[in-house]
C-alpha positions as CSV (number, residue, x, y, z in Angstrom):
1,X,0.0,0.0,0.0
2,X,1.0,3.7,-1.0
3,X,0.6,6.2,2.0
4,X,0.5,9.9,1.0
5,X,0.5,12.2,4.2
6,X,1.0,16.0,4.7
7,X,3.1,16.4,7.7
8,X,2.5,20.4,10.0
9,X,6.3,21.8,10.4
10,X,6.6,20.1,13.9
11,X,5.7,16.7,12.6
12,X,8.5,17.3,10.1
13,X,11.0,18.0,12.3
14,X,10.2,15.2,14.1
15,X,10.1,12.6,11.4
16,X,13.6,14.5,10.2
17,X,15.4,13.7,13.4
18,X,13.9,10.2,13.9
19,X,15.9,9.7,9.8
20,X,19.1,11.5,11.1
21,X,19.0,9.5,14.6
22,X,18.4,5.7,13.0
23,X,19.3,6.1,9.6
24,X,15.9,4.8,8.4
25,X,14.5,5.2,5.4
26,X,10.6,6.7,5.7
27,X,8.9,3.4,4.9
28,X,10.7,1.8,7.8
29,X,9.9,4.7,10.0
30,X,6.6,4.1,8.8
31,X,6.3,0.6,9.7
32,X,7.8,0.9,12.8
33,X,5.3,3.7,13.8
34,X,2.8,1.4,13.4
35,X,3.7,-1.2,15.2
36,X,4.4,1.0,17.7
37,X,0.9,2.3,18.1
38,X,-0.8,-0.9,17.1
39,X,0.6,-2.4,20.1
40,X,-0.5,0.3,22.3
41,X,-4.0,0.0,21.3
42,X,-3.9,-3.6,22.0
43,X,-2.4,-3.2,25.0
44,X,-5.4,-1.0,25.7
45,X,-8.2,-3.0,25.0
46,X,-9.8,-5.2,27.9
47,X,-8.5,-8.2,28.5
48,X,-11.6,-11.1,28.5
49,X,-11.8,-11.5,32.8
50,X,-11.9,-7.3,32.8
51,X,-14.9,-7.3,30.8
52,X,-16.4,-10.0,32.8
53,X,-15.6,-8.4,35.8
54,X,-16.8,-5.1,34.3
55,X,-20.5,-6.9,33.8
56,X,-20.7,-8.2,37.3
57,X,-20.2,-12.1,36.2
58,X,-17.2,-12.8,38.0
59,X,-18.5,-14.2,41.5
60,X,-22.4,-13.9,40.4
61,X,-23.3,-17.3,41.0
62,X,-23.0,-19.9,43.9
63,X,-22.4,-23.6,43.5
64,X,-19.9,-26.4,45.1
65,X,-16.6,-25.2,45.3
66,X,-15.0,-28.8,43.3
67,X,-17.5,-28.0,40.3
68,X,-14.5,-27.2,37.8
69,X,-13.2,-30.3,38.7
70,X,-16.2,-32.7,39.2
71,X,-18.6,-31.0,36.8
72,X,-19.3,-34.4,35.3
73,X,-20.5,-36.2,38.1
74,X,-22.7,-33.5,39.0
75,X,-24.2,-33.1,35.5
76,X,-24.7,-36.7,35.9
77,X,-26.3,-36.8,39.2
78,X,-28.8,-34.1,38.0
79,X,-29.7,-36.0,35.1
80,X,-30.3,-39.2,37.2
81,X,-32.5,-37.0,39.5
82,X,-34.7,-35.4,36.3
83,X,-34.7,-38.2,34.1
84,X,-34.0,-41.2,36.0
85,X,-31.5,-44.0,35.1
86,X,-32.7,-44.8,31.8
């Protein structure tokens, strides 16, 4: 992709000093500009457990504290109860 951007005079002096300091030429100062502030804005995003946090799921809901680990057996035990052994 071509980029075509107009640069105020203190833009210019900075993208000047940033070739003069590492030699670049402007499609790597480019490309490393963006990374650069791609990066940030991920960094910035919410993680997954902030925005569950953030909605009030985390800690919303009771049950046995071995659930994670014995979810099966007590999926199983509450389809017995409903359904019977079948």
């Amino acid at each position: 992709m071509r980029v075509n951007a107009r640069l105020d005079s203190d833009r210019t002096n900075k993208f000047q000093y940033i070739r003069q300091r590492t030699n670049q030429g402007t499609s790597e100062i480019m490309k490393a500009a963006i990374d650069l502030y791609y990066e940030k804005l991920r960094q910035e995003s919410p993680k997954p457990l902030q925005l569950l946090q953030q909605a009030g799921l985390i800690g919303c809901a009771e049950g046995d504290p071995d659930l994670s680990v014995n979810y099966k057996q007590y999926l199983t035990d509450s389809l017995n109860e409903k359904y019977g052994h079948r």
